[in-house]
Every structure is written in C-alpha cells, then in structure tokens.
MIZASE-248439 format. One line per 3 residues: number of its first residue (from 0); their letters; for each residue x negated, y, z negated of N, C-alpha, C, CB. Coordinates in steps of 0.001 Angstrom, whole numbers, plus 500000, padded with zeros to 6 digits. Atoms other than C-alpha are relative to their C-alpha. Glycine has a CB too. Layout:
BEGIN
NUM> a> X,Y,Z,X,Y,Z,X,Y,Z,X,Y,Z ~ ...
END
This chain:
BEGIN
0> xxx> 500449,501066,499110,422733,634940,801082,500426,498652,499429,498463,500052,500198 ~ 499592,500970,500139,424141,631895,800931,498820,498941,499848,500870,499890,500923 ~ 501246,500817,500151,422249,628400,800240,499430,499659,500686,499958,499172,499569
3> xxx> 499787,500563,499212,422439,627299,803012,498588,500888,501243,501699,500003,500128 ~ 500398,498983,499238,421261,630281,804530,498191,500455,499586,501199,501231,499689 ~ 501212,499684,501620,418250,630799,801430,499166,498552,500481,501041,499834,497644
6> xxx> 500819,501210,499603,416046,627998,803459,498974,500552,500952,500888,498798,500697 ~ 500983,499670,498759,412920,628043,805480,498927,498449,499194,499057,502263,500047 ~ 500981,500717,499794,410041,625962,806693,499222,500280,500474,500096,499263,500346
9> xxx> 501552,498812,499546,406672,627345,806423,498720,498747,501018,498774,500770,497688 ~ 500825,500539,499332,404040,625943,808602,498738,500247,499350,500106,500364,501246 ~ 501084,500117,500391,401273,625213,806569,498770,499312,500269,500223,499856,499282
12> xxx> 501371,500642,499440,397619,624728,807456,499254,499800,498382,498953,501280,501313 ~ 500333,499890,500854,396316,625022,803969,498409,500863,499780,500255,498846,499699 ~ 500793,499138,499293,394409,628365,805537,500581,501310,498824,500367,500084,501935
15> xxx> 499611,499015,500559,394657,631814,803726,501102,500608,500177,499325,500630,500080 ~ 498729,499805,499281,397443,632890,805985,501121,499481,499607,499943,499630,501132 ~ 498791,500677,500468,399476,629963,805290,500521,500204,498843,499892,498834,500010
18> xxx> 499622,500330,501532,398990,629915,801896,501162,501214,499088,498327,499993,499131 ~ 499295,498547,500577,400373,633767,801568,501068,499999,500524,499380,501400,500293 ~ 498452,500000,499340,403683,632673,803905,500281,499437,498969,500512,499267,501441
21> xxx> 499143,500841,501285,404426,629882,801288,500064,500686,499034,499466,498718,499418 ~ 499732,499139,501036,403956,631942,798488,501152,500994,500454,498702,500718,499590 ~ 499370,499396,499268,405928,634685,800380,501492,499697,499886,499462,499829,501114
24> xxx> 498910,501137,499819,408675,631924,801553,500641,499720,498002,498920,498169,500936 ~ 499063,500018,501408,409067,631041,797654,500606,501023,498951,499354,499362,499203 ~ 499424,499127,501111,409533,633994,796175,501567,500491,500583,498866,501442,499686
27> xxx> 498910,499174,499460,412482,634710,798534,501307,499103,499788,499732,500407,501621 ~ 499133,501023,499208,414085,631389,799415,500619,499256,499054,499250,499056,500967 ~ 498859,501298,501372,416374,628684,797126,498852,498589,500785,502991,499629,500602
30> xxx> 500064,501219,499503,414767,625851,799365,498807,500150,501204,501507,499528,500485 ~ 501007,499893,499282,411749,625975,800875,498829,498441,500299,499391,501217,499258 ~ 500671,501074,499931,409620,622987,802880,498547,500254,500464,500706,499130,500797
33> xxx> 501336,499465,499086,406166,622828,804589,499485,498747,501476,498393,500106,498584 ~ 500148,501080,499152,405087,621161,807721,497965,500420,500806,501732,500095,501363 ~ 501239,499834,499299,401353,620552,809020,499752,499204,500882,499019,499990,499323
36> xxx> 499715,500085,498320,399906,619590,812379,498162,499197,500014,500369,502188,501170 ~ 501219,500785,499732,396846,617053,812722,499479,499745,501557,500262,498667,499368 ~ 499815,500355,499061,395592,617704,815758,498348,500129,500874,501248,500728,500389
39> xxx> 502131,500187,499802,391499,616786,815933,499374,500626,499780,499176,499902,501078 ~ 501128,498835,500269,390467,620177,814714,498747,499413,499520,500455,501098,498870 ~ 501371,500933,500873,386858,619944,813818,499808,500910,498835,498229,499812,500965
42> xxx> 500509,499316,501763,387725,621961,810374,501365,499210,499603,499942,502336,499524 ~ 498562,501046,500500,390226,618690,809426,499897,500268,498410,499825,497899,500413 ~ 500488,499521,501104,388863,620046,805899,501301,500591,499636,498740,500893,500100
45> xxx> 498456,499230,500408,392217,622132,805706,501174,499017,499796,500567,501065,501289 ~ 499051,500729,499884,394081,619239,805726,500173,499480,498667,499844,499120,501002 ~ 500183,500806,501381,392491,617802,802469,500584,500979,498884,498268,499601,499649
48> xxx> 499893,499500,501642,393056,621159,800434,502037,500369,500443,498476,502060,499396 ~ 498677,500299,499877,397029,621169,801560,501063,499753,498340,499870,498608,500974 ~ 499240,500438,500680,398506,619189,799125,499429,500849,498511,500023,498406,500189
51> xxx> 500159,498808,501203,396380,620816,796064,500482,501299,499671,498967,500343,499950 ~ 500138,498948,500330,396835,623772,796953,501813,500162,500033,498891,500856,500920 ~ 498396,500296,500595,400994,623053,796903,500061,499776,498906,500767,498952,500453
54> xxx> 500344,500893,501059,400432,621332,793891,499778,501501,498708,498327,498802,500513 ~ 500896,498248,500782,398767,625044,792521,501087,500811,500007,498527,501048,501085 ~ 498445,499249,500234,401599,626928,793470,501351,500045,499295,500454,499947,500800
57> xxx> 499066,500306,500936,404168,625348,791885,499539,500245,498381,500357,498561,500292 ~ 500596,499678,501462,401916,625459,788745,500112,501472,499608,498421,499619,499915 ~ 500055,498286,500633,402013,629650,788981,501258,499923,499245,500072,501504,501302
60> xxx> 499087,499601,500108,405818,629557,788796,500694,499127,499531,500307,500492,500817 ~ 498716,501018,500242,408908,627547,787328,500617,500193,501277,501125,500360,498662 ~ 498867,499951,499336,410745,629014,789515,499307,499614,501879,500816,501745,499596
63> xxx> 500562,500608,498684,408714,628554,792922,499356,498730,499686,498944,500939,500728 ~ 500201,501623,499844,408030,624766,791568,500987,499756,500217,499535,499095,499009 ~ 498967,500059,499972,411806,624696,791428,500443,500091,501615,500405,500883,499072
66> xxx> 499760,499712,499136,412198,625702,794691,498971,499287,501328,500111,501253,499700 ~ 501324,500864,499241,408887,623628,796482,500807,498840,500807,498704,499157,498693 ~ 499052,500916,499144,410870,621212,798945,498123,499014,500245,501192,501085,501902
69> xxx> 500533,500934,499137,409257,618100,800859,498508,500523,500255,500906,499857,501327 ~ 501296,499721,499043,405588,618331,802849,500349,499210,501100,498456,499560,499408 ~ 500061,501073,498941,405545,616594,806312,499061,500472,500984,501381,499679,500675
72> xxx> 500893,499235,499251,402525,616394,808545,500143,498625,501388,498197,500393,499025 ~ 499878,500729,498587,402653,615219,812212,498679,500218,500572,501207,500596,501039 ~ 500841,500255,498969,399796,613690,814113,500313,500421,501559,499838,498677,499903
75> xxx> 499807,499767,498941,399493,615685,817342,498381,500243,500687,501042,501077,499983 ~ 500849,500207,499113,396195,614362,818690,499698,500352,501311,500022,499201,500006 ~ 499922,499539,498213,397067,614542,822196,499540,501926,500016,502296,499701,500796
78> xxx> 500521,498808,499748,396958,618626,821887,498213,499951,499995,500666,500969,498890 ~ 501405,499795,499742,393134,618189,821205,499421,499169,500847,499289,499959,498939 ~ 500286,500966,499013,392917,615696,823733,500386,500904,501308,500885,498523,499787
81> xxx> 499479,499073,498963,394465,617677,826506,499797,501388,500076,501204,499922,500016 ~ 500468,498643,499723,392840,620977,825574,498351,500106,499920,500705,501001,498927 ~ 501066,499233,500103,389237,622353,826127,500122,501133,499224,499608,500312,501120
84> xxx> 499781,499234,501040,388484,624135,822944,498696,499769,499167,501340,499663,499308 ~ 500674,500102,501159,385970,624852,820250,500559,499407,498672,499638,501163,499793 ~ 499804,499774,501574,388010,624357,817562,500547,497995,500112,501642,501727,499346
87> xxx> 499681,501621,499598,388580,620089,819224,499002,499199,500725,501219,499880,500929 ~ 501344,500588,499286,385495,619401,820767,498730,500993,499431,500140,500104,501928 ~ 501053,499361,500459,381671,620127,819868,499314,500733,501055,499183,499136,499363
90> xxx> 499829,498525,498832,381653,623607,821879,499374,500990,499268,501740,500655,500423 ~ 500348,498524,501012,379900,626792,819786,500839,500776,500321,498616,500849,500129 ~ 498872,499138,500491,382581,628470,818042,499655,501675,500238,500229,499641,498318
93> xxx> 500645,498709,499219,380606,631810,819322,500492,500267,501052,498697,499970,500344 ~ 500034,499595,498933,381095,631692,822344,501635,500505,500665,499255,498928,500643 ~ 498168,499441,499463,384226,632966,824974,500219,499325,501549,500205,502269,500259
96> xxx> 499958,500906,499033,385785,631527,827602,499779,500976,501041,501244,499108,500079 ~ 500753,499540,498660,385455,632100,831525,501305,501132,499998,499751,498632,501609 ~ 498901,499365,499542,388757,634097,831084,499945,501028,499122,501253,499257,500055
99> xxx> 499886,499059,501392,387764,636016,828225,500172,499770,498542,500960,500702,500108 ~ 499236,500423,501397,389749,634282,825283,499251,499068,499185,501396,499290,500248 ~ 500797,500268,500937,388215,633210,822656,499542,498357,500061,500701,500458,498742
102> xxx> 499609,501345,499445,386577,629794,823109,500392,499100,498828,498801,499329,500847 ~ 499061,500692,500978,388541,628729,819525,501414,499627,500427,500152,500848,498848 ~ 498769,499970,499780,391609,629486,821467,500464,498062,500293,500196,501216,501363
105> xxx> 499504,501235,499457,393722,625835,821852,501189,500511,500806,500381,498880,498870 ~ 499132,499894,499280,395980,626392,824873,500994,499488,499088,499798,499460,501223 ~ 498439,500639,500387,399818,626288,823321,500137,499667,498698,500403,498661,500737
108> xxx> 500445,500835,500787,398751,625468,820431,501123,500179,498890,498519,500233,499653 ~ 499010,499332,500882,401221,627853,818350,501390,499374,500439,499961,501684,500165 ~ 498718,500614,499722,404232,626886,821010,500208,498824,499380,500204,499790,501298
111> xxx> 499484,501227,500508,403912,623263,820142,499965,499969,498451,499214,498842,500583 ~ 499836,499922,501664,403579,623703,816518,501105,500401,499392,499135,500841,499395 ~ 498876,498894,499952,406471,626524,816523,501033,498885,500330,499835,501418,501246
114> xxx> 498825,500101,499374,408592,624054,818631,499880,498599,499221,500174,500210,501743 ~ 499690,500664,501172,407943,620980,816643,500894,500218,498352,498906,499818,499841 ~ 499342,499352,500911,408604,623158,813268,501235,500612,500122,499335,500740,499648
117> xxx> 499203,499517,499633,411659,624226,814887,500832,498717,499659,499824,500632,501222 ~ 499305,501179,500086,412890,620498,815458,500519,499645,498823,499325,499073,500376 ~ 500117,500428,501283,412405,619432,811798,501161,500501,499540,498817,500384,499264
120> xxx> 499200,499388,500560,413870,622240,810524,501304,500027,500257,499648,500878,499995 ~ 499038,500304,499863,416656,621904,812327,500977,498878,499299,499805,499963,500912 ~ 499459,501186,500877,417382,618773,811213,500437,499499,498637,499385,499390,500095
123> xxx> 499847,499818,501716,416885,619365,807606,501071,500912,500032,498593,500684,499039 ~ 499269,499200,500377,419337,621952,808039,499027,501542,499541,500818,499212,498924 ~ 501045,499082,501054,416382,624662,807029,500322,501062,500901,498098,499596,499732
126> xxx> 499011,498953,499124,417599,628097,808833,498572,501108,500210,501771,500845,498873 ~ 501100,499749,499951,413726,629307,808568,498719,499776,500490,499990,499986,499433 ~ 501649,500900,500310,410516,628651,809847,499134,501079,500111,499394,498642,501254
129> xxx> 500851,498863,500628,407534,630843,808434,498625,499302,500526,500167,500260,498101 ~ 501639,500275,499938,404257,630977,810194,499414,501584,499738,499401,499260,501782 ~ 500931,499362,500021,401167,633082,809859,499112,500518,500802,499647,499636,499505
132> xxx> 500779,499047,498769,400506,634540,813235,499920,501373,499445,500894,500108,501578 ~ 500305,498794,500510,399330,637887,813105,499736,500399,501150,499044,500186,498974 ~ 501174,499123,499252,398412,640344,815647,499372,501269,500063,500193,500042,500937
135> xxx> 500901,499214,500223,396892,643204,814172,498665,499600,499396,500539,500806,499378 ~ 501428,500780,499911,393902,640920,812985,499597,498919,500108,499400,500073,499277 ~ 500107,501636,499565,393440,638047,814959,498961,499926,500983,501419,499311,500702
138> xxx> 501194,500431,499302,390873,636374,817089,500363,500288,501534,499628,498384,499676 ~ 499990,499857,498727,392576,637263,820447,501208,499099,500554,498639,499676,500530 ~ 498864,501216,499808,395039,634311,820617,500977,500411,500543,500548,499336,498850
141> xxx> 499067,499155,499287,397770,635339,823126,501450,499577,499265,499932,499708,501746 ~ 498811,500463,500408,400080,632873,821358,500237,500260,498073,499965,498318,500566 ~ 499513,499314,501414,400164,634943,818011,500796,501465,500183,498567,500306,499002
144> xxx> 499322,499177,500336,401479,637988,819525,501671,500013,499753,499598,500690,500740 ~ 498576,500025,500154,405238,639170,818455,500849,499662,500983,500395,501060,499648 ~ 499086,500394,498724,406617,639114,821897,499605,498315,500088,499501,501030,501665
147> xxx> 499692,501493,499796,405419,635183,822207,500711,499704,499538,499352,499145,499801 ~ 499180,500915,501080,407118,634475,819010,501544,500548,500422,499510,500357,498071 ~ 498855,499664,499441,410374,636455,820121,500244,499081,501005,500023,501279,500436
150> xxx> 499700,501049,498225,410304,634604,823820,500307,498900,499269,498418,499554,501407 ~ 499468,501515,500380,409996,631592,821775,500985,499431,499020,499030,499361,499620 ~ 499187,500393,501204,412585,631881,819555,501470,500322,500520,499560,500881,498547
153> xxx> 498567,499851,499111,415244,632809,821928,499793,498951,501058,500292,501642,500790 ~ 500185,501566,499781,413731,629593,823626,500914,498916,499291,498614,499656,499556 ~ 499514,501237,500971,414478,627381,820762,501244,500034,499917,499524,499961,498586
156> xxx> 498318,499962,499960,417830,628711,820107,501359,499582,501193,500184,501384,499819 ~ 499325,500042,498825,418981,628375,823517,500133,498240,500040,499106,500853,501336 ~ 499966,500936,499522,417812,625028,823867,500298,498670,498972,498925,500084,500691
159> xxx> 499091,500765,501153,419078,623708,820653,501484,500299,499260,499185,500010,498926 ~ 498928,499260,500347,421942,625807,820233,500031,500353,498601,501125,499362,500353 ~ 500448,499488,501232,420683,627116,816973,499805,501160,499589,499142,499631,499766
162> xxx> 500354,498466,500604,420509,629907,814993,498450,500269,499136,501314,500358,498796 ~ 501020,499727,501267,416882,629853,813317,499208,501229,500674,498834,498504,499520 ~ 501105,498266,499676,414655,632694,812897,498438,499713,499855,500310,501529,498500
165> xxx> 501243,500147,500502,411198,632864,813146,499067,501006,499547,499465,499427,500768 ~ 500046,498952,501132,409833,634541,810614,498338,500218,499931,500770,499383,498384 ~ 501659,499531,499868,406270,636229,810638,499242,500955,499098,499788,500683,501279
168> xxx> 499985,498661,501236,405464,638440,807207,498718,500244,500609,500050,499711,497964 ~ 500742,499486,499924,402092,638830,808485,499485,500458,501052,499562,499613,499518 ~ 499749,499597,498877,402669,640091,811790,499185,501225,500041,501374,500105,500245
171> xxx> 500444,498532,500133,401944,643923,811325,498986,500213,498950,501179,500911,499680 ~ 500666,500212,500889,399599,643447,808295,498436,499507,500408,500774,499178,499277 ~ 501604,499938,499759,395752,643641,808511,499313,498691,498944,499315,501825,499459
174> xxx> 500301,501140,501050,393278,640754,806358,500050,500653,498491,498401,499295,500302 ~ 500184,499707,501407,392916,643401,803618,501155,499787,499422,499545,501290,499689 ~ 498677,499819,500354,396760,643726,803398,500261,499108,499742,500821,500441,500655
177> xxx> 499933,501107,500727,397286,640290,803297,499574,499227,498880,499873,499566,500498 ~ 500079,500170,501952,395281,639656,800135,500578,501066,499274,498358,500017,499276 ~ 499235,498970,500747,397084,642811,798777,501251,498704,499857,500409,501767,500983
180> xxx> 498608,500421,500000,400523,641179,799578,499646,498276,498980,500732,499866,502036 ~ 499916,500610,500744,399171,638168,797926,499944,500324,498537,499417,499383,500372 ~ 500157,499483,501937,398476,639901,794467,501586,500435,499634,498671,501882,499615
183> xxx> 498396,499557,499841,401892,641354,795044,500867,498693,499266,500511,500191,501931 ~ 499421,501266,500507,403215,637842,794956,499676,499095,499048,500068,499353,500771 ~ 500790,500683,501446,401227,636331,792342,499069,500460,499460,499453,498828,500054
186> xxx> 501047,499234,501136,398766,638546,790697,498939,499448,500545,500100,499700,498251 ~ 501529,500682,500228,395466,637424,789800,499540,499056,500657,499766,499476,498858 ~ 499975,501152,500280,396142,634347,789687,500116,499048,501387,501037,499899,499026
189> xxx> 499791,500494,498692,397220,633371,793438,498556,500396,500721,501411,500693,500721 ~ 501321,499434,499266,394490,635715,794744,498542,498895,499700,499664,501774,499248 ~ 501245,500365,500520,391737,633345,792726,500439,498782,500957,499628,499891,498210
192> xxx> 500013,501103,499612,393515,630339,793867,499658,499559,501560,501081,499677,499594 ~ 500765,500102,498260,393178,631231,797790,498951,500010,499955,500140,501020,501080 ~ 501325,499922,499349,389791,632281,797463,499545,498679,499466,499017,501344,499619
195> xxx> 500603,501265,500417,388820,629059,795619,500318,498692,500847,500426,499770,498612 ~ 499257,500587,499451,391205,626800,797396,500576,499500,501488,500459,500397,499527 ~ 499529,500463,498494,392096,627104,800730,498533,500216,500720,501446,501106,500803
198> xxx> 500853,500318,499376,390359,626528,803709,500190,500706,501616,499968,498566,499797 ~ 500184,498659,498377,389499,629376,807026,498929,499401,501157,499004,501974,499396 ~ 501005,499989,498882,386566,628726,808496,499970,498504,500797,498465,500367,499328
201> xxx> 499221,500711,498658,386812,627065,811954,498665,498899,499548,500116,501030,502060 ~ 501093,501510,499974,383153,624915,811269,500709,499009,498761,497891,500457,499430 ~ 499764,501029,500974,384877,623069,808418,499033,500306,498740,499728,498529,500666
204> xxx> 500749,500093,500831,382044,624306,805946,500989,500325,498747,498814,500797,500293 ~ 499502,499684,501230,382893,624038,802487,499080,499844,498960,501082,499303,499740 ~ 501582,500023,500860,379363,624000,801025,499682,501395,499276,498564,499742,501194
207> xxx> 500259,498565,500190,378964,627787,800396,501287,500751,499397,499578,500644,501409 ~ 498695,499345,500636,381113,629475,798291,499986,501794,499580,500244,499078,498495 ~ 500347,498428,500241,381128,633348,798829,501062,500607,498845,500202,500947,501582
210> xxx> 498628,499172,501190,383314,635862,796876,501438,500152,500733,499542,501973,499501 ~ 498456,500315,499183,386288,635633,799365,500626,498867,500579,500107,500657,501056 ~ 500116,501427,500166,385643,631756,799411,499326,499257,500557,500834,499488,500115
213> xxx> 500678,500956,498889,384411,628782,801372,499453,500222,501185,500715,499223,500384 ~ 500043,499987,499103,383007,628943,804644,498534,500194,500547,500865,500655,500206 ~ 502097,500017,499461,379681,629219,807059,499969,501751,499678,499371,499449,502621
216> xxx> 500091,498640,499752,380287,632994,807046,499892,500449,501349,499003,500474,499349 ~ 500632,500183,498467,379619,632641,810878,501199,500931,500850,499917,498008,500626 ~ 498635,499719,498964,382677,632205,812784,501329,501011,499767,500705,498625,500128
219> xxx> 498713,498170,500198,385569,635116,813312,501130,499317,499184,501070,500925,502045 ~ 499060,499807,501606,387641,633462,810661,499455,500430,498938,500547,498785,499365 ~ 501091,500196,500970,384831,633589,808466,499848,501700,499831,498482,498991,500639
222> xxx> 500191,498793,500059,384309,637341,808990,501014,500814,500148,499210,500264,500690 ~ 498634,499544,500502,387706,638279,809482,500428,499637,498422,501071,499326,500970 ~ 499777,499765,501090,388365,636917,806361,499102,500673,499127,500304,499084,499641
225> xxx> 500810,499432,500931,385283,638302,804628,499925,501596,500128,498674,499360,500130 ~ 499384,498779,499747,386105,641640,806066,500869,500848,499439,500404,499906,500759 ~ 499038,499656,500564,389241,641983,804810,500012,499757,498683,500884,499592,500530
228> xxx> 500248,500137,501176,388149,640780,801436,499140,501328,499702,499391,498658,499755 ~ 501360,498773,500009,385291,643838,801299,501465,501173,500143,498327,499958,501894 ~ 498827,498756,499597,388532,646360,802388,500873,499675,498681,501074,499775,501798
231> xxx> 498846,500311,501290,391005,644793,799946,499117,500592,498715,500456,497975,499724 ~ 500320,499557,501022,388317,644982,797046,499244,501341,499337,499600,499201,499832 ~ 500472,499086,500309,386997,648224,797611,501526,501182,499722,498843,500231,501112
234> xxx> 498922,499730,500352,390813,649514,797428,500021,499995,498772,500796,499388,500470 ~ 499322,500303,501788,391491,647982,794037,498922,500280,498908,500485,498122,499655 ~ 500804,498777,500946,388013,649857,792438,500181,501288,499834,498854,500175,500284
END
C-alpha cells in the first residue's frame, strides 16, 4: 500500500466506538486524522474528553503517536436545530418515537457527518474515512446500517469523483467484541483508558463511575455498553 493510499479519517466522538476505530485506524495506516461534529447534543461532555483521550493514545505507542495526524471539529448546530430528538432537546432519552425509532435517533445525522468527513478528507488527500456505526448492536438507528453506508459511499464517489472508502471495523461486531478487539489493539492498557476516558452515555453523566466507565447507567448506550462489558469480562475469566 502505498502512502498515499495508507491514509484515513476517523470520525471521532470521543465515545467507546470511536475511540476503538482510531486505535484500529493507527495500527494500520501511515497517516491518520480525526474529525468531530458539534452539533447541540445534550452529552457535549464527549467533546471535552476528545482531545485527552488523543493525547492517551499516542502515549500507548511511538509508533501510533508517529502516525496521529491533525484533529478538526465542525460546528453543525443547525442539525440539532432542525431535528426533533432526545439526544438535542430536553425529551426523555427512554422514550420512542411515533414511528418506532428510537427517540435518541437525530434524523441524518450519520449522512451529514459521513458527507462532511468525506469533504475534508478529500481535500487532505486522506483515501479513508473510519466511523463506528454498527449494526449488530445498536440502538435502532437506520443510518448505521451497512447498506446506508454502501448507498452513501457510492453517493460520495459519484458526486465527487472520488475514490474513498468507507470503512466500518465495527460493523459485524457485537459491544463485547468490540472491547475484545480493543485489547487486541492495545492490551490492558487501551481497554483501562476507554473505560476511564471516554464518554457513551447519551445524559452526559460523568459523576458515576462503574466498572465499564462513566455514565447514568440508564440510557441504551449506558446498557449497551455495560452489557457488553459483563460478556467481554466473563469471556476473559
């Protein structure tokens, strides 16, 4: 693979997910960036542990500090302005909408993120962009399954005349698997730093600090991730 080619741009929330693409992204790539998305959540809490938790990563490795590119985060207000949502207005993160979907869901929320992170990358020349959709354990979100991200990536290409890929390691992968795949990529040592470090849960709590990390314990990040922490660590006894 060429250098050229040895690039990506992960979409980081500074969420468990993310944190295991970037890791992921560095162990593979020569040139790796990150891009995040400010866009009124009411858990803006993820925004603060971002840069630390970049900051942490580079500290595991020479060689993935070596390789740590840029950060860039874009104010996209308007999405929480223009969507009815729990996760942008004070709505209980419980509840579901009149259509079924979860009422965390933010209409589009992935496209415009995806198609922003597309732009960038382009521009930088970055031939990658790495998010952390999933749909074997996700909240319901229509815009995490594989076929969206396919549609939208033969979108982008078309309409930029581009070749990038969009890249999804945790696509087929369950929450336990994904802390597996993080020990994979950094041992111990990554695994401590997500659970200490990043930031899941949709209320923003960061008062409570369980054994799979931060959060109210409440909301379906909160129990998806604590779920998959209970599966992962009864594996590795």
């Amino acid at each position: 693979m060429n250098a050229a080619e040895s690039s990506a741009l992960v979409v980081f929330s500074g969420g468990q997910d993310s944190t295991t693409c970037l890791a992921w992204a560095l162990s593979r790539y020569e040139r790796v960036g990150t891009i995040g998305f400010s866009y009124g959540q009411r858990h803006a809490v993820e925004m603060d542990c971002r840069e630390p938790i970049r900051q942490a990563l580079a500290s595991l490795s020479p060689l993935w500090a070596s390789r740590l590119g840029p950060d860039r985060v874009i104010p996209l207000d308007v999405l929480g302005e223009v969507s009815v949502s729990a996760l942008t207005a004070d709505l209980p993160v419980a509840s579901s909408r009149a259509d079924g979907l979860p009422a965390t869901f933010v209409p589009g929320r992935n496209l415009v993120f995806l198609t922003f992170a597309a732009i960038v990358a382009f521009q930088r020349g970055l031939k990658r962009v790495v998010t952390g959709v999933c749909e074997t354990d996700f909240s319901g979100y229509p815009d995490c399954r594989d076929d969206t991200i396919k549609a939208l990536q033969t979108a982008l290409n078309l309409g930029m005349s581009a070749r990038l890929v969009l890249e999804t390691p945790l696509m087929w992968i369950d929450k336990a698997e994904t802390w597996a795949l993080a020990e994979t990529l950094g041992g111990d040592a990554l695994v401590e730093l997500i659970v200490q470090e990043t930031h899941t849960c949709y209320n923003g709590d960061r008062g409570i600090r369980h054994d799979w990390g931060f959060g109210c314990g409440e909301c379906d990040a909160c129990r998806l991730r604590s779920a998959g922490w209970q599966r992962y660590t009864q594996v590795r006894s």
